[in-house]
C-alpha positions as MATLAB code, in Angstrom:
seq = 'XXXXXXXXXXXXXXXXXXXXXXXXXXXXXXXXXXXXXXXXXXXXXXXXXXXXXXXXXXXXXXXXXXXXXXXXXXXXXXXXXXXXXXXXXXXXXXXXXXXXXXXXXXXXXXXXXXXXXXXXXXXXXXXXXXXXXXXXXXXXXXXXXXXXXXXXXXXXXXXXXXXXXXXXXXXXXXXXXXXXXXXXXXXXXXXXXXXXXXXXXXXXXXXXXXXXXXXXXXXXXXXXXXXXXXXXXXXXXXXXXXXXXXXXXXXXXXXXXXXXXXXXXXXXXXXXXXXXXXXXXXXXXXXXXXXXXXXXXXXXXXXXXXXXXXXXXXXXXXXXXXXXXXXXXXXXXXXXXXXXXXXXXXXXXXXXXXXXXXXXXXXXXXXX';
ca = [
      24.024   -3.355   13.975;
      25.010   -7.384   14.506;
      26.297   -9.123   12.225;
      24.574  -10.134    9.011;
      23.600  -13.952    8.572;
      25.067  -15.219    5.147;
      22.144  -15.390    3.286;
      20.392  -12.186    4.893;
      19.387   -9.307    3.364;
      21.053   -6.381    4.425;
      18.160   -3.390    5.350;
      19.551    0.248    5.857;
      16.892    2.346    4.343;
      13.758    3.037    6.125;
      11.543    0.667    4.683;
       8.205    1.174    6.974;
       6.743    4.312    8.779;
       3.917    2.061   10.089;
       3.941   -1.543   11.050;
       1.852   -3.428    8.402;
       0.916   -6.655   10.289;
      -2.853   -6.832   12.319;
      -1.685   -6.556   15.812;
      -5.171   -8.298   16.882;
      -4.043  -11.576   15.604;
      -0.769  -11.297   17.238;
      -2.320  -10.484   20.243;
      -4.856  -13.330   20.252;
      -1.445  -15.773   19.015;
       0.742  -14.702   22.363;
      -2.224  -14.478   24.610;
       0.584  -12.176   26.575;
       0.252  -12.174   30.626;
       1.685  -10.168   33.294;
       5.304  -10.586   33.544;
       6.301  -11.789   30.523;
       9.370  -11.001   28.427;
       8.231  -10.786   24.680;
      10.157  -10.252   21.528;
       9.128   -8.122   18.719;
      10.438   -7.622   15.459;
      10.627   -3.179   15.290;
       9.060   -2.904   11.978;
       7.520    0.221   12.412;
       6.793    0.506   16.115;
       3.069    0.403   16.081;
       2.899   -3.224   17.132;
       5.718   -3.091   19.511;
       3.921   -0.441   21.311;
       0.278   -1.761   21.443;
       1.446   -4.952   22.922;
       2.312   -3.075   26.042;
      -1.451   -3.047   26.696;
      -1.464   -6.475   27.543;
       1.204   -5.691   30.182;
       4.233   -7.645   29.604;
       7.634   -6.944   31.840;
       9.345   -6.604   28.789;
       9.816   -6.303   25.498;
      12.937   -6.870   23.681;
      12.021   -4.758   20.338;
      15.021   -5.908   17.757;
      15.051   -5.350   14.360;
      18.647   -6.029   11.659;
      17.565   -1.989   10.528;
      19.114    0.625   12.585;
      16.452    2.971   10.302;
      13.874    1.452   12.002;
      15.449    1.234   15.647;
      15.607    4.588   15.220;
      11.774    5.037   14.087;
      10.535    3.503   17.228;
      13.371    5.746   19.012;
      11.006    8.722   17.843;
       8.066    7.189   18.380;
       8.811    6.012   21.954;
       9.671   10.011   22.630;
       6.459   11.567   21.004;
       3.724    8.607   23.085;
       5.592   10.110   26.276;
       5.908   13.805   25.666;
       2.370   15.067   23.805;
      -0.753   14.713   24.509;
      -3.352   12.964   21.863;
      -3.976   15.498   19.458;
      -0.174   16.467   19.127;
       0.893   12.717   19.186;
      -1.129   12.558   15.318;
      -0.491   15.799   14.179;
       3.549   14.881   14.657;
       3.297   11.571   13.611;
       1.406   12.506   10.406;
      -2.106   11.742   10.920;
      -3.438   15.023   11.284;
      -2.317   18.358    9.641;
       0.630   20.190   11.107;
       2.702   23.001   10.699;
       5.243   22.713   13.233;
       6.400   19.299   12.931;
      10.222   20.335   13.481;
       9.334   22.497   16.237;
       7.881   19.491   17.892;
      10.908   16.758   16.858;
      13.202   19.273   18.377;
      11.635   19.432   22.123;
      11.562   15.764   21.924;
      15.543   14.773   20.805;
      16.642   14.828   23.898;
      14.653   11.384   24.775;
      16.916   10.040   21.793;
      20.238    8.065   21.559;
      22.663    9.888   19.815;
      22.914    8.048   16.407;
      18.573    8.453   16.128;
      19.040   11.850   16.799;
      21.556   12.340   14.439;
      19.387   10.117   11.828;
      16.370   11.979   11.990;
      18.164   15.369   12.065;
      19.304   14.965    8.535;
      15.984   13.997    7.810;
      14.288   16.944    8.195;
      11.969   16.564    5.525;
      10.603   13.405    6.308;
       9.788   15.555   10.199;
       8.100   17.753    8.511;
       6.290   15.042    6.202;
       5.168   13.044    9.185;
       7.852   10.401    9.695;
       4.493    7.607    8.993;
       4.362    8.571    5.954;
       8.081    8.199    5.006;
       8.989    4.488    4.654;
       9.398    2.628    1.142;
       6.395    0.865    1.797;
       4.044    4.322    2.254;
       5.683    5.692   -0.748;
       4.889    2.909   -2.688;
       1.273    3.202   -1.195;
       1.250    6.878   -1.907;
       1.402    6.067   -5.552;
      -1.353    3.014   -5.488;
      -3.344    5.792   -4.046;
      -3.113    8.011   -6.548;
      -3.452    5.480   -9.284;
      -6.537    3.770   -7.778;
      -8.034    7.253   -7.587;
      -8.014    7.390  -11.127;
      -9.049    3.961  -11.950;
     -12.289    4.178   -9.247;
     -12.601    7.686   -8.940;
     -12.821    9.173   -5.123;
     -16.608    8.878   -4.867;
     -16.238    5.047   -5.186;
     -13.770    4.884   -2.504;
     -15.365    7.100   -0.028;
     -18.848    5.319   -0.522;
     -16.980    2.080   -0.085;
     -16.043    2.991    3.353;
     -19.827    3.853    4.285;
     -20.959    0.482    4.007;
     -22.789   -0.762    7.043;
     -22.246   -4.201    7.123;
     -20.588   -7.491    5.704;
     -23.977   -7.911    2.827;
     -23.574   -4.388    2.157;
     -19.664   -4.664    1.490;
     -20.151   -7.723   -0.523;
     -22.851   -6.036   -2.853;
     -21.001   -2.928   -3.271;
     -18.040   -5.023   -4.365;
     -19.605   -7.024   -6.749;
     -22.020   -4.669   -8.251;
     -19.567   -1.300   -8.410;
     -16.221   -2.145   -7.481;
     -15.216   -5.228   -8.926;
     -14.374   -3.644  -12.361;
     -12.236   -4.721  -15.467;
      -9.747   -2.021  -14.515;
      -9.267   -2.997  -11.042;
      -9.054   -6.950  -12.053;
      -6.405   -5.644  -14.331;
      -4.559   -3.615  -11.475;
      -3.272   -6.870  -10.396;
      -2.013   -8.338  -13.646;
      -0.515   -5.122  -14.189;
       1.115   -4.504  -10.886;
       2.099   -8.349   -9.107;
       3.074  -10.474  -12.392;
       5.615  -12.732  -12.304;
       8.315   -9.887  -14.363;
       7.141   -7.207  -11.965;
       8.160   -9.206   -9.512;
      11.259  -10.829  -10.632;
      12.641   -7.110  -11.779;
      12.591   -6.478   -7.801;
      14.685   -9.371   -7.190;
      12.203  -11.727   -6.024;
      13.069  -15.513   -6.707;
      11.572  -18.362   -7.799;
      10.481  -19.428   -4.041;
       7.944  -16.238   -4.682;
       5.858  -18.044   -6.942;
       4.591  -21.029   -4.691;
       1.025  -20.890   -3.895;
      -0.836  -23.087   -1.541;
      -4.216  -21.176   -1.742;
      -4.797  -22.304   -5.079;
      -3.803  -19.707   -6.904;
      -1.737  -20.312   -9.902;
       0.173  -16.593   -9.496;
       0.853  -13.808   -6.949;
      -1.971  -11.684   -8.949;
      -4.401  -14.117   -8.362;
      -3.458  -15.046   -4.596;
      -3.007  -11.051   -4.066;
      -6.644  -10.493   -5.461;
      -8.436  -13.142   -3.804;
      -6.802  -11.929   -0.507;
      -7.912   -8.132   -0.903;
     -11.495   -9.593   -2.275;
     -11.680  -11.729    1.099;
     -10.776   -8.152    3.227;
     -13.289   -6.188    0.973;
     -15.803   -8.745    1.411;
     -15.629  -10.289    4.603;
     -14.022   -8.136    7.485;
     -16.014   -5.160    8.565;
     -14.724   -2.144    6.803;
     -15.405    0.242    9.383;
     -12.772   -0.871   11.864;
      -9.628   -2.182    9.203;
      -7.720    0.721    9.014;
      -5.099   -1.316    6.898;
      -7.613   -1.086    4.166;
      -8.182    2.422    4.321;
      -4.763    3.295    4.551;
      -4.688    0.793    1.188;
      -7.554    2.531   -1.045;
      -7.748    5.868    1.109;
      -4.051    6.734    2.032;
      -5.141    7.519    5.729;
      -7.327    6.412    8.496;
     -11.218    6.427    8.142;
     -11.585    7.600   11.794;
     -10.089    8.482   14.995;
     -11.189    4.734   16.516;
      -9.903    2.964   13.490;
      -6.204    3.360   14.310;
      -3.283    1.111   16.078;
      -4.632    0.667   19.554;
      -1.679    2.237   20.792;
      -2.951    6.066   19.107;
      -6.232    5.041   20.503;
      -7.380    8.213   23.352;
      -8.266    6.124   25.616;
      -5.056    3.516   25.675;
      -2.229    6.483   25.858;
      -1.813    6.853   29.234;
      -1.682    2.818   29.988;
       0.902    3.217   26.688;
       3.052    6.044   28.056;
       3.092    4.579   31.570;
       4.882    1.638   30.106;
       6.990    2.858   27.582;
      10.022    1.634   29.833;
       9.503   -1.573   29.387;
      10.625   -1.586   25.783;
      14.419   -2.334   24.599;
      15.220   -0.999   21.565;
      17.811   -3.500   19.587;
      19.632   -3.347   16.424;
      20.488   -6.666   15.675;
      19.387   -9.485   13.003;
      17.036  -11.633   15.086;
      19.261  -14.822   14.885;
      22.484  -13.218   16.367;
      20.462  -11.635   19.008;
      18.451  -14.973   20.084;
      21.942  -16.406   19.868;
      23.161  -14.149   22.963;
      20.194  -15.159   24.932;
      19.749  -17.324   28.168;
      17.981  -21.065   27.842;
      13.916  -20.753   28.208;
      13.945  -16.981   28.886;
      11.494  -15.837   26.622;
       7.465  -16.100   26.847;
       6.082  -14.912   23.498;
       7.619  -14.152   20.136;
       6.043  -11.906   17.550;
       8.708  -12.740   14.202;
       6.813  -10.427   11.496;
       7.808  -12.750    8.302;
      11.205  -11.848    8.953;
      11.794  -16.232    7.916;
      11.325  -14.871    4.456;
      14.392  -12.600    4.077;
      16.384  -15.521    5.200;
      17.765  -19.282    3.402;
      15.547  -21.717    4.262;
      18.861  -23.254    5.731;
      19.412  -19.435    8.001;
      15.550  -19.642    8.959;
      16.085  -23.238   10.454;
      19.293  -22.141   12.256;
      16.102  -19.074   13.831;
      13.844  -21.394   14.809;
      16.501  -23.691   16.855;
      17.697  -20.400   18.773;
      14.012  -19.741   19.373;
      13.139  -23.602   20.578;
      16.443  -22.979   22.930;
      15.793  -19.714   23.990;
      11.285  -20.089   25.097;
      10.229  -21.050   28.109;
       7.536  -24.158   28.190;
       4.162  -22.924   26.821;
       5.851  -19.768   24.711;
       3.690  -18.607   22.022;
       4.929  -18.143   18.678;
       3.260  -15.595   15.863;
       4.705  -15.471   12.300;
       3.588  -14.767    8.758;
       4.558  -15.561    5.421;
       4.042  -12.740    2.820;
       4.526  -15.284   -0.159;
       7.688  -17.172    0.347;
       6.698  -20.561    2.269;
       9.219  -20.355    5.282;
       8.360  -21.634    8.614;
       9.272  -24.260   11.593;
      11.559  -27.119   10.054;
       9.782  -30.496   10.387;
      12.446  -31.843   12.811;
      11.446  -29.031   15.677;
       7.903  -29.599   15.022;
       8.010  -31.820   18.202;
       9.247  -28.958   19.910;
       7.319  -26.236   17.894;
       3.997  -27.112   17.988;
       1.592  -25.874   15.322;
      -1.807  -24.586   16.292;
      -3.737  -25.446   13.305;
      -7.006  -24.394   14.195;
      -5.780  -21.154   15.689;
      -4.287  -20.044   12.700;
      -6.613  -20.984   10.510;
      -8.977  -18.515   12.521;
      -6.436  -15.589   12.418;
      -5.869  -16.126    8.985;
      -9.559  -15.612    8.166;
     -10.075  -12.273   10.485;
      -6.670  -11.234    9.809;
      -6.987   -7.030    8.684;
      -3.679   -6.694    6.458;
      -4.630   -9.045    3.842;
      -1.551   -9.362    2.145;
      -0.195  -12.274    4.249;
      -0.558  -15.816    3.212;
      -0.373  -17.337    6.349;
      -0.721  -16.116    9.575;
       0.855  -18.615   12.163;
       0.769  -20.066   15.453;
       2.800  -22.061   17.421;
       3.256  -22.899   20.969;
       6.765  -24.487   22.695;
       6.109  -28.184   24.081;
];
C-alpha cells in the first residue's frame, strides 16, 4: 500500500462488494476512445470493468485499500474463467452452493496476498463476496427495516410501475408515508452522523436543503420519481436488496457484453496506492480520462488541492475528468480552474439522470 497523505483516511476493511457510483454518467463524462489510458478509482470493480467496453488501452485501477485491490483481483479471475450463469451465482447474484468450490479453481489467477485475503475469508466466498462490504451490510439492514416500515407488497409493486407518471403517482399516493419521511430524520441527522465521525464540512448544503435528511430525501424522491425504475438497479438493490432483472445489472454482468469484457480483462492494472502518491509517480500529460469516485472527500481540502495539481500535471490536452461529492463540497481549487475546466452544462445533465442518488454533485471537467 503507498504511503498515506497526512490528512487521509486510512481504509483496510472491505468497505464495498459493489461499486456504488452510475457508471453511465461516467461514461458519458470521459467519452473514452480507443487507445486511451484511463484511471479508475477500484471501489468495487464493477465500474473499472464496464469501462473496458468503451475500449481503452488501459486502465490503471488504483485504490489506497488493498481489501479492495484484492476484490477486483477476484473479480478479474471469475469474468475470465465462468461462463454467465456461474459468473452470478459466484459473485452472489444468484443462488449457489458451491461458492468455495468455484473460488478455489479460480486462485490461481490471483497474486499471492489476494489469495491469501480471500482464503481466510471463507465465509464471505460462500456469502457471495458482493454482498460482503460495509456498505451491503449496512444495506442489508435498511432492507430489512424498510420491509417492515412498507411491507414487501409495496416494494415489489413499486418496481412494476410502467412509466415516469406511474412512478410519480405511486409515490405520492402509497409510498410517501409518515414512516418513511421519518426514516430519514431517524437515520441521517446531524448526531447520527457526527457519532460516525463525520465533521462539520458534512453539513453544507447547496441544494437547498437545510440538513443531510432533507438533501438525502429529496435526492431518493428525485430517483423514485423521475428515472425509470425498471432499468436503476441501484434502487433496487436500495429498497429490494438485489437486482430486479437479469438486464438491470452493471453492464459488465450483462450476457451479451462478457465476452468483449473477458477479452479485455488485460488491460486492467490493479494498484494499491492512495491516488495522490500514485499520480505523483506518473509521466507529464500521460493520462486521457480520470474517473476519481469522491475520493476528494476523504482528503483536507489542502491534500485534495495537492490531487488535482498531480492530475492537471499528469492529463494530456482534452482529458476528461468525472468526480462526485457525496456531501462534503471538495472539488478543483479555483486557481487550476484555468487549467481544469468545468463543464457546467454537462454536469448539470448527469446530475439529473444520475441512478445512485446519493451523490450531490456529479462532475465534469475537461484539461485546457
Amino acid at each position: 500500500m503507498g504511503v498515506k497523505a497526512q490528512h487521509q483516511v486510512e481504509l483496510t476493511n472491505l468497505l464495498f462488494g459493489m461499486s456504488w457510483e452510475d457508471p453511465s454518467s461516467d461514461r458519458r463524462a470521459l467519452a473514452i476512445e480507443h487507445g486511451n489510458t484511463v484511471t479508475s478509482i477500484s471501489s468495487g470493480g464493477c465500474n473499472t470493468l464496464t469501462l473496458l467496453l468503451d475500449n481503452p488501452a488501459k486502465i490503471y485501477a488504483v485504490d489506497i485499500n488493498a481489501s479492495q485491490s484484492y476484490l477486483l483481483e477476484l473479480k478479474i479471475a471469475a469474468v475470465r474463467h465462468l461462463e454467465h450463469g456461474e459468473l452470478l451465482a459466484f459473485l452472489g447474484l444468484a443462488p449457489s452452493e458451491s461458492r468455495l468450490r468455484v473460488f478455489e479453481s479460480l486462485a490461481g489467477d490471483l497474486t499471492t496476498e489476494a489469495r491469501a485475503y480471500w482464503m481466510s475469508k471463507g465465509d464471505a466466498v460462500q456469502q457471495g463476496v458482493v454482498h460482503t462490504g460495509r456498505y451491503e451490510s449496512f444495506i442489508g439492514k435498511f432492507n430489512r427495516f424498510l420491509s417492515m416500515v412498507q411491507g414487501k407488497g409495496r416494494i415489489e409493486n413499486f418496481f412494476r410501475c410502467a412509466s415516469i407518471e406511474d412512478q410519480g403517482a405511486y409515490f405520492e399516493k402509497v409510498w410517501n408515508t409518515f414512516q418513511w419521511r421519518l426514516l430519514f430524520k431517524l437515520a441521517f441527522n446531524k448526531r447520527m452522523l457526527a457519532k460516525r465521525g463525520l465533521t462539520a464540512d458534512y453539513f453544507k448544503f447547496d441544494d437547498g436543503s437545510s440538513s443531510f435528511a432533507e438533501s438525502f430525501f429529496r435526492r431518493s424522491r428525485h430517483a423514485m420519481c423521475d428515472i425509470p425504475i425498471a432499468t436503476n438497479y441501484f434502487l433496487a438493490q436500495y429498497l429490494r436488496g438485489r437486482y430486479w432483472s437479469g438486464d438491470a445489472v452493471p453492464d459488465y454482468l450483462r450476457k451479451q457484453n462478457l465476452a468483449i469484457v473477458r477479452e479485455r480483462l488485460d488491460r486492467i492494472e490493479v494498484i494499491t496506492c492512495d491516488a495522490q502518491g500514485w499520480f505523483g509517480k506518473q509521466a507529464d500529460s500521460s493520462i486521457d480520462a480520470f474517473s476519481l469516485s469522491n475520493i476528494c472527500e476523504l482528503m483536507s481540502p489542502d491534500e485534495a488541492g495537492r490531487l488535482f495539481t498531480e492530475v492537471a500535471r499528469t492529463a494530456r490536452t482534452g482529458a476528461r475528468i468525472c468526480f462526485r461529492n457525496l456531501i462534503v463540497p471538495r472539488g478543483v481549487p479555483e486557481e487550476l480552474s484555468v487549467k481544469i475546466e468545468f463543464q457546467e452544462e454537462l454536469s448539470r445533465e448527469l446530475l439529473a439522470h444520475d441512478r445512485s442518488f446519493v451523490y450531490s454533485r456529479v462532475h465534469a471537467y475537461v484539461v485546457r
